[in-house]
N, C-alpha and C positions, 0 to 999 in steps of 0.2 A: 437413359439417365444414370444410370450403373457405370456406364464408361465414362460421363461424366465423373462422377463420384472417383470411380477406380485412379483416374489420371490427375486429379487433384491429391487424393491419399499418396500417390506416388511424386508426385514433384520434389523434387529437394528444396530445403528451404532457404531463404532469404538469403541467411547471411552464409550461406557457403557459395553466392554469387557476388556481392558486392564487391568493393572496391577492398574496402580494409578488411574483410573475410578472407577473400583471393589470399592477400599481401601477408595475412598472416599464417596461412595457409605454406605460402612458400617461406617465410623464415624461419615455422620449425621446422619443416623438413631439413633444409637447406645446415641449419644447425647441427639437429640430431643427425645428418649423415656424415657430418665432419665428424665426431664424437663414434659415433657408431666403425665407420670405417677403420680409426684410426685403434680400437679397442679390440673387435672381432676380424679385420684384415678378408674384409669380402671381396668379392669380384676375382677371384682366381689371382689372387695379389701374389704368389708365386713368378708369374711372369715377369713383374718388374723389378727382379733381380737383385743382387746383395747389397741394398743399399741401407743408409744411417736411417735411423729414425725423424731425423729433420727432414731428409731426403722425400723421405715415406707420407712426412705428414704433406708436405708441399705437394708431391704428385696428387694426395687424398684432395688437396684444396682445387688442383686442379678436377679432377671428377666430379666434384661436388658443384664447382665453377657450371660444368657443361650441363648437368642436370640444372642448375638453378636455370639458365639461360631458356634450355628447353619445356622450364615449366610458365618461366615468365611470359614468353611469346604463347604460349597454351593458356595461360590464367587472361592475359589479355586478351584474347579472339573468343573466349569464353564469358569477358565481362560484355562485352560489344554487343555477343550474340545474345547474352541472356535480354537485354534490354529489349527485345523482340520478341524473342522466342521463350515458351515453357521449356524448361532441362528438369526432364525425368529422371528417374534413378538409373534405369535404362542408360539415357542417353549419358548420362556421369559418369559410368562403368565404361563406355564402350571411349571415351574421352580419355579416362583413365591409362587405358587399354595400349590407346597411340600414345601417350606421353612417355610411357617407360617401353613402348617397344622404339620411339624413338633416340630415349638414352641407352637402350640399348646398342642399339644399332651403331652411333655415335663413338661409345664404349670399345665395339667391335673391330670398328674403323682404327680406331687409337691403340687398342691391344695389336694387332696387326703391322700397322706399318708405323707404331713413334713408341713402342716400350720394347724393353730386349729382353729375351728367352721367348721369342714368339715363331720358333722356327716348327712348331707343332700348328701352328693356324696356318696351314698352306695351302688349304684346297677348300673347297665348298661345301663339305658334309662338317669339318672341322669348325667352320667360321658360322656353320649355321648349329649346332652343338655350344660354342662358345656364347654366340647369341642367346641361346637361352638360358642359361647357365646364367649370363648378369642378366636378365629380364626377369629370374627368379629371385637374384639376390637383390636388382632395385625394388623388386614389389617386396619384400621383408625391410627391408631398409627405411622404405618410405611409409607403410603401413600403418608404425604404432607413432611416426610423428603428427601422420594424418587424423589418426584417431582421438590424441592429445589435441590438437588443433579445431578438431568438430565438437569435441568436449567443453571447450573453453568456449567455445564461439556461440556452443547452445546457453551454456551458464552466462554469459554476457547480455546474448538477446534477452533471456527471461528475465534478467534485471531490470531491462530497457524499458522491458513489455509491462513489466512489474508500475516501474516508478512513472511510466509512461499512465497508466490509470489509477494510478493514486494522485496525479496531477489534474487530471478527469476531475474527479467524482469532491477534488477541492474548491476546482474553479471554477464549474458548475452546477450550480442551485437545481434544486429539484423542478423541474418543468412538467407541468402536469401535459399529457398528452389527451385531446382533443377528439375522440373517440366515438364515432358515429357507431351506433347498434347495432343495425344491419349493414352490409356490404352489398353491394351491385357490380358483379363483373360483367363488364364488357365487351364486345370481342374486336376485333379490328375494325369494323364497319359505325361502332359507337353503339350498337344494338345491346340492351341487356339480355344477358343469356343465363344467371344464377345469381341468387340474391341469398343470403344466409347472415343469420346471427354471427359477430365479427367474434366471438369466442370459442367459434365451431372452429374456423378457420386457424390450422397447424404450420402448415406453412405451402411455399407456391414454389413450384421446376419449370424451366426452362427446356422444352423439347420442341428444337429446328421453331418451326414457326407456330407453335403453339404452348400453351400454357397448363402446366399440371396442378389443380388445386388439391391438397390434400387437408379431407376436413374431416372433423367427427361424427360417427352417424352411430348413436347411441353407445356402442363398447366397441367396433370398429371403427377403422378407419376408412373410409370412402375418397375417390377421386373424380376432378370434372374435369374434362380435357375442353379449353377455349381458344379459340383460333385469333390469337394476340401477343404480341410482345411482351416480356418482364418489363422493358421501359417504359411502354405506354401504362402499363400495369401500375408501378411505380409512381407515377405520377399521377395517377386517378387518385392514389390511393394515400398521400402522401400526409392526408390526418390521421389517419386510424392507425392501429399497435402493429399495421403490418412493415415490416421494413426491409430493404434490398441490400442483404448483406456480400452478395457476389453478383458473380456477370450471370448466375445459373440459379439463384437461391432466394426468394424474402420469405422472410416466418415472422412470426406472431409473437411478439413479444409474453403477450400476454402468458403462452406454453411455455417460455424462456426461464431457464432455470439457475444454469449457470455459463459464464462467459471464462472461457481457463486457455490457456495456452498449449497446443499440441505439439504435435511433432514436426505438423510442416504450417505452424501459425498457429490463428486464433480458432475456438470452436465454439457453438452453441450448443447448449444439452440443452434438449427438450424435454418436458416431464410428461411425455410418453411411452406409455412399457413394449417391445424391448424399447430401452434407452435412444431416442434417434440422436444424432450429432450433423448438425449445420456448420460447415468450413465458413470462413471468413477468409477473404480474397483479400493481397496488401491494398487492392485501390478503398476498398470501404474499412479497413480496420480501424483508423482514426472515427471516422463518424459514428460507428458500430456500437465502439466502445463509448464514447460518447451519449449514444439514444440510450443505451441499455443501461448503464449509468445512471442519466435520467429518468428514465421509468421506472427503472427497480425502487428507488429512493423518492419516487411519486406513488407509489403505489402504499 
């Protein structure tokens, strides 16, 4: 369950995968390198020779041209893929990693054989030298447009996320929730195998093919391991304050303390010491916010 935990804390969030994330993603860069270029004269700009400053800027539009291109074709196979797959911090970094070792390369190719004064790039220790030399100057380059861009993107979401449950908590009425006393968990077979006060119960994990209850056993916390699905779970359970906030997670409203916006999404704080926190996965964040909405304001 830790790896679970651990791989959720590290995913990247939302909107630095979407469509208009991506996109905006590549227009500061794309900007701030033309700006950038044309002010501090990166990339070993010595070799393209005594030319005018219109000259200068136009070669800049071109290099910035090749990088755009190469991040478009990357921001695309990375929208595609996210749509499938979790992209880790990890996996973001090492993504990163190809994109400017591809404008490098690119770079290398065009310093080489289409700019003049390159009669010092002649052999293979020179060309692999010069490669890293621009793979040093596109990751500074690209860096602090990158950072302005994740900046923006997180202040954007949290507005989203903001007016997104302030729309909640308007256009729905307080719904009292239906709250049976005791619980009866069941295990795969329909057999009851633990039955407890529904206010003991802190919240439920998902581990392989079995079921982690964490409930309160006087000033500890206790755990029942039952050999059943979160879904089946889920659906047994679907009057009482328990709710399925992830593909890994439901807790108890009831412990629910506060619902706040994280780093990579939404979270639950529980008002249990030390402080536990329950993720919110994008497929339940809408209903999530919704139930708790309701019940906080029924209660």
């Amino acid at each position: 369950m830790r790896l679970i935990e651990f791989q959720q804390q590290n995913e990247i969030p939302e909107y630095l995968r979407t469509k208009s994330g991506l996109a905006s993603q590549i227009i500061f860069e794309a900007v701030f390198a033309v700006i950038f270029i044309n002010i501090y004269k990166p990339f070993t700009s010595e070799i393209w020779g005594n030319i005018t400053s219109l000259e200068y800027f136009l070669w800049s539009l071109g290099i910035v041209f090749i990088g755009a291109v190469v991040l478009v074709v990357s921001k695309t196979i990375m929208f595609f893929y996210a749509k499938k797959h979790r992209i880790f911090y990890w996996v973001y970094a090492v993504w990163t990693f190809i994109d400017l070792s591809a404008m490098a390369g690119f770079y290398t190719l065009i310093a080489k054989y289409a700019m003049p004064n390159t009669s010092h790039i002649s052999d293979g220790t020179e060309m692999v030298n010069f490669f890293w030399s621009t793979f040093s100057s596109a990751f500074f380059v690209l860096l602090i447009p990158a950072m302005i861009a994740w900046l923006y993107l997180a202040f954007s979401q949290k507005k989203i996320d903001l007016q997104k449950l302030q729309n909640l908590l308007r256009e729905n009425p307080s719904v009292a929730i239906d709250q049976p006393s005791v619980l009866h968990f069941k295990d795969e077979k329909g057999e009851v195998k633990f039955s407890i006060k529904s206010e003991y119960v802190i919240w439920i994990e998902a581990a392989d093919n079995y079921v982690v209850i964490k409930y309160q056993n006087q000033e500890k916390i206790s755990e029942f391991v039952l050999r059943n699905s979160l879904k089946h779970l889920a659906d047994d359970l679907k009057k009482s304050t328990l709710f399925r906030c992830h593909r890994s997670f439901m807790v108890n409203f009831d412990h629910a303390v506060a619902l706040r916006k994280g780093q990579d999404g939404l979270i639950i704080e529980l008002d249990i010491q030390p402080v536990k926190s329950i993720p919110v996965s994008k497929t339940y964040k809408e209903d999530a916010s919704r139930a708790f909405m309701q019940y906080t304001t029924s209660k």
